[in-house]
C-alpha positions as CSV (number, residue, x, y, z in Angstrom):
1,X,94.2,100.1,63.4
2,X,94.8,103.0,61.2
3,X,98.7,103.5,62.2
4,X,98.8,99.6,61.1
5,X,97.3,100.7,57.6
6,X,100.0,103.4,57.7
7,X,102.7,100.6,58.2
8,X,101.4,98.6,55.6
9,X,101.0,100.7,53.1
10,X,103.9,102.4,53.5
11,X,106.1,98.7,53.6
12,X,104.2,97.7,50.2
13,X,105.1,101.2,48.7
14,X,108.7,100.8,49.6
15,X,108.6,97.1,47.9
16,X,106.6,98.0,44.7
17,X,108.0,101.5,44.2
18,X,111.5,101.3,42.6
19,X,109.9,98.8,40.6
20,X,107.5,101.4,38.9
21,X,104.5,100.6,40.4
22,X,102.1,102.6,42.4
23,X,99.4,102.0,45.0
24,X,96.4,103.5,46.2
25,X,94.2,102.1,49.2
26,X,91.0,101.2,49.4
27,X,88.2,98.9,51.6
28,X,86.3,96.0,50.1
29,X,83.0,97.8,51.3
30,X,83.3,100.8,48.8
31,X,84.0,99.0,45.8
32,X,80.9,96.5,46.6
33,X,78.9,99.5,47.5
34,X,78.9,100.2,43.8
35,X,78.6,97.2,42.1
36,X,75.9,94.7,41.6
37,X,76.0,91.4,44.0
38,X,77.7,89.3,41.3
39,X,80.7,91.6,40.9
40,X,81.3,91.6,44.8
41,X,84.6,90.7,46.2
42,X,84.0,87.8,48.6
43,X,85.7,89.6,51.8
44,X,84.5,91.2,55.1
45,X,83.7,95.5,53.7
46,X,86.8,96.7,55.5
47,X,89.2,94.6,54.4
48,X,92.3,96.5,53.8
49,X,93.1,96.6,49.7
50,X,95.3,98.0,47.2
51,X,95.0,98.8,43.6
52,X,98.6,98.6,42.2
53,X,99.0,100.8,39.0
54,X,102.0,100.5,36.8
55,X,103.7,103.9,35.9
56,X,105.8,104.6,32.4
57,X,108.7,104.4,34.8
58,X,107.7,99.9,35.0
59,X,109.3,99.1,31.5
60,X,112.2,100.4,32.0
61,X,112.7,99.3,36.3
62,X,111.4,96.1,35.8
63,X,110.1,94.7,32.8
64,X,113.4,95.4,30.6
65,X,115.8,94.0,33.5
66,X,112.7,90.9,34.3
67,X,113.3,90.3,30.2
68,X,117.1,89.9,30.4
69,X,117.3,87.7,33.9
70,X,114.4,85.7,33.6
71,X,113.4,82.5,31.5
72,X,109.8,83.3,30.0
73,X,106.8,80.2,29.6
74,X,105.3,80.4,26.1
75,X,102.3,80.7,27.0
76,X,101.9,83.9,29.5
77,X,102.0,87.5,28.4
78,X,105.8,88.8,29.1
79,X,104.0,91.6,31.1
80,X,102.0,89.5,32.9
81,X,105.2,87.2,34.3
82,X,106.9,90.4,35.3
83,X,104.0,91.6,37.1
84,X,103.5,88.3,39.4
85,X,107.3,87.8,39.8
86,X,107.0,91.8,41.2
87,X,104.1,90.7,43.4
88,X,105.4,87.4,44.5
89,X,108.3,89.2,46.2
90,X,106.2,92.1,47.4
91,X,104.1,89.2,49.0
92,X,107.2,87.9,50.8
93,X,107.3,91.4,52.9
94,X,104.4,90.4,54.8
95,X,104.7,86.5,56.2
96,X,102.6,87.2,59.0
97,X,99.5,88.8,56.9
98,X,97.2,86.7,54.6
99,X,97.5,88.1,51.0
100,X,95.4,87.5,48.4
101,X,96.2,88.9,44.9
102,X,93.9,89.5,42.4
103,X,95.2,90.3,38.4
104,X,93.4,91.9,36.3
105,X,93.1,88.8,33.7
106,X,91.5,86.4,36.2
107,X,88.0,85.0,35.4
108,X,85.9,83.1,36.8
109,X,84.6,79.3,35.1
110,X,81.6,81.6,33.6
111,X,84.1,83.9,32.0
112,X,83.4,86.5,34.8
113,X,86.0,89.0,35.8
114,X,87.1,88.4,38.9
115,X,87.7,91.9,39.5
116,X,86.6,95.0,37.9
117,X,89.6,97.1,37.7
118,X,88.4,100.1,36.7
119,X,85.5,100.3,39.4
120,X,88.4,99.6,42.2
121,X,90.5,102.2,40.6
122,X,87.7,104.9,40.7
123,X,87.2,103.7,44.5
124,X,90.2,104.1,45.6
125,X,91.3,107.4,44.5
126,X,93.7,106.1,41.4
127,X,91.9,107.2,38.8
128,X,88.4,109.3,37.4
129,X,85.9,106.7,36.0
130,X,83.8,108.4,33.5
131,X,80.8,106.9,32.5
132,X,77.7,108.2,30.4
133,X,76.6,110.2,33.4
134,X,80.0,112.4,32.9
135,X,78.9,113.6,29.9
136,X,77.5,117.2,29.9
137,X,75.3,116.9,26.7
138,X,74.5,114.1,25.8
139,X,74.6,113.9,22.0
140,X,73.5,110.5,21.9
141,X,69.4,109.7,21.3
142,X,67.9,107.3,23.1
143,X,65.8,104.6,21.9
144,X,63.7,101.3,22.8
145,X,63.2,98.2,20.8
146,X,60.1,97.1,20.2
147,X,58.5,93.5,21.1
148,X,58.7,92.8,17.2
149,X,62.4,93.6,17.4
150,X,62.4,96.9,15.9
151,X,63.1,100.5,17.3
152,X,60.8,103.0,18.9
153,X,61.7,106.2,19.8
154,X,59.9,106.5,23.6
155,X,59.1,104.4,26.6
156,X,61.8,102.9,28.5
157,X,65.4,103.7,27.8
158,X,67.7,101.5,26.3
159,X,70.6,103.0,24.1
160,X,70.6,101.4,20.9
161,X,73.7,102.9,19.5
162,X,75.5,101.9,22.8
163,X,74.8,98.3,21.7
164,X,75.4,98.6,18.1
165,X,78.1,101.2,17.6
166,X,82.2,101.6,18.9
167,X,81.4,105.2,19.4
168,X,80.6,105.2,23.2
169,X,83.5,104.0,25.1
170,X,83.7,104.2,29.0
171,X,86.9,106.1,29.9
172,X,89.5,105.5,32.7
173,X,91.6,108.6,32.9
174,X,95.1,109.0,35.5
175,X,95.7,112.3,36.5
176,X,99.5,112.2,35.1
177,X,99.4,108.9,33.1
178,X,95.8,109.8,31.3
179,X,93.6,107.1,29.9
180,X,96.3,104.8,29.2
181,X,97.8,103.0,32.1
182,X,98.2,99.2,33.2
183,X,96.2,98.2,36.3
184,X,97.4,94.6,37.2
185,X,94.9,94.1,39.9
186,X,94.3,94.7,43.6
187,X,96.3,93.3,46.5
188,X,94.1,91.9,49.0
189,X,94.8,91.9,53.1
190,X,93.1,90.4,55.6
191,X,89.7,92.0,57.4
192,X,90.6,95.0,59.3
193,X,89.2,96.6,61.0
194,X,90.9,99.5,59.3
195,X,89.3,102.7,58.9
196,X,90.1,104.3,55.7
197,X,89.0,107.8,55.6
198,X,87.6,108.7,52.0
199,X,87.8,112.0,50.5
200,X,84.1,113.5,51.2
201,X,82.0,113.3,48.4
202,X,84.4,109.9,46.4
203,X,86.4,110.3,43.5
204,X,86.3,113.4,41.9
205,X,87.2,114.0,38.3
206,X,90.2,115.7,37.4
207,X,90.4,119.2,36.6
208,X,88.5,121.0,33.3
209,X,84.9,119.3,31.6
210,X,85.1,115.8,29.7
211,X,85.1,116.5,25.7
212,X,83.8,114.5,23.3
C-alpha cells in the first residue's frame, strides 16, 4: 500500500498547496502511542493521517480572496470558515475514500479536545514539541504539597510553580515558520494498511540547544 500513500498524499498536496497549506503524514498508532487512553483517536493504529499546517503564504492565497468571495456567519472565526471551505474541497478529491476531518477547535461534551494538535504535529515530523524534558538545566525547583495543603520541599515531585506561575510554557517550534504557526487539525483516511516509515529515533529537534 505504500505507492497508494504516495498517491494520496501527493493528490492532497496538489489540492491544499496553492492554497498555503502544508501536510505532513502520519499513522493513528504513533500519536496514540504517546498519549494517555483518553486522548486516543478512535481508529485502527495505521490509519493513514495528515496534519495540515497553514504557511504565511495562507493569508494572502486563501483567506484574503475567501474574505472578498464569500458571505461570512457571525458566529465562526473568519479563519476558521476559510479553513473548512479549503478542506471541504480538498475532501471532494477523494469520493471513493472515507475522510474524516478533525479541527483543531473541536471538543468533546466534557470540553475535551478532540485532538491534540501539537502531539500529532511532533508525530508526524511537522514540528519539534518541547516539553520540560528539553530543557538542559532545569532552573525550576521542585516541590510537593503537603496533606495540610502547604509546600514541602522533598518526596514526590510535583512542580508547584508549573501550576501557579505563566513562566513555563510548552513550546511548538516549525523549522521555518518557528513557534508561531496555525495547525487546523488532521485529515483522517480510512485504515490502511499503510506503512509509513518513520525517521529512526522520532522527531528530532531542530538544529542548536533550547534557551530559556
Amino acid at each position: 500500500m505504500e505507492e497508494e500513500h504516495v498517491e494520496i498524499r501527493e493528490r492532497l498536496q496538489g489540492a491544499l498547496r496553492p492554497y498555503g497549506f502544508h501536510i505532513y503524514p502520519f499513522q493513528v498508532g504513533w500519536y496514540n502511542a504517546v498519549l494517555d487512553p483518553v486522548f486516543h483517536l478512535s481508529y485502527p493504529g495505521d490509519t493513514l493521517a495528515f496534519v495540515v499546517i497553514s504557511a504565511p503564504s495562507m493569508f494572502t492565497n486563501s483567506f484574503r480572496p475567501f474574505l472578498k468571495e464569500k458571505k461570512l456567519q457571525s458566529l465562526q472565526d473568519p479563519i476558521d470558515q476559510c479553513v473548512a471551505h479549503h478542506m471541504t474541497l480538498a475532501k471532494e478529491h477523494f469520493p471513493s475514500h472515507q475522510v474524516d476531518i478533525i479541527y483543531d477547535y473541536e471538543l468533546h461534551p466534557n470540553r475535551r479536545p478532540k485532538v491534540l494538535m501539537q502531539t500529532a504535529a511532533h508525530v508526524s515530523g511537522a514540528a519539534y514539541y518541547y516539553q520540560r524534558k528539553d530543557v538542559p538545566e532545569d532552573p525550576w525547583e521542585k516541590r510537593v504539597r503537603s496533606p495540610g495543603g502547604g509546600e514541602e520541599s522533598r518526596g514526590e515531585e510535583e512542580d508547584v510553580r508549573r501550576l501557579h506561575s505563566p513562566d513555563l510554557w510548552r513550546l511548538v517550534r516549525h523549522p521555518r515558520c518557528a513557534g508561531v504557526y496555525r495547525s487546523p487539525g488532521p485529515w483522517l483516511g480510512e485504515a490502511g494498511p499503510y506503512r509509513l516509515r518513520p525517521e529512526p529515533g522520532g522527531p528530532h529537534p531542530p538544529a542548536g540547544e533550547l534557551q530559556l
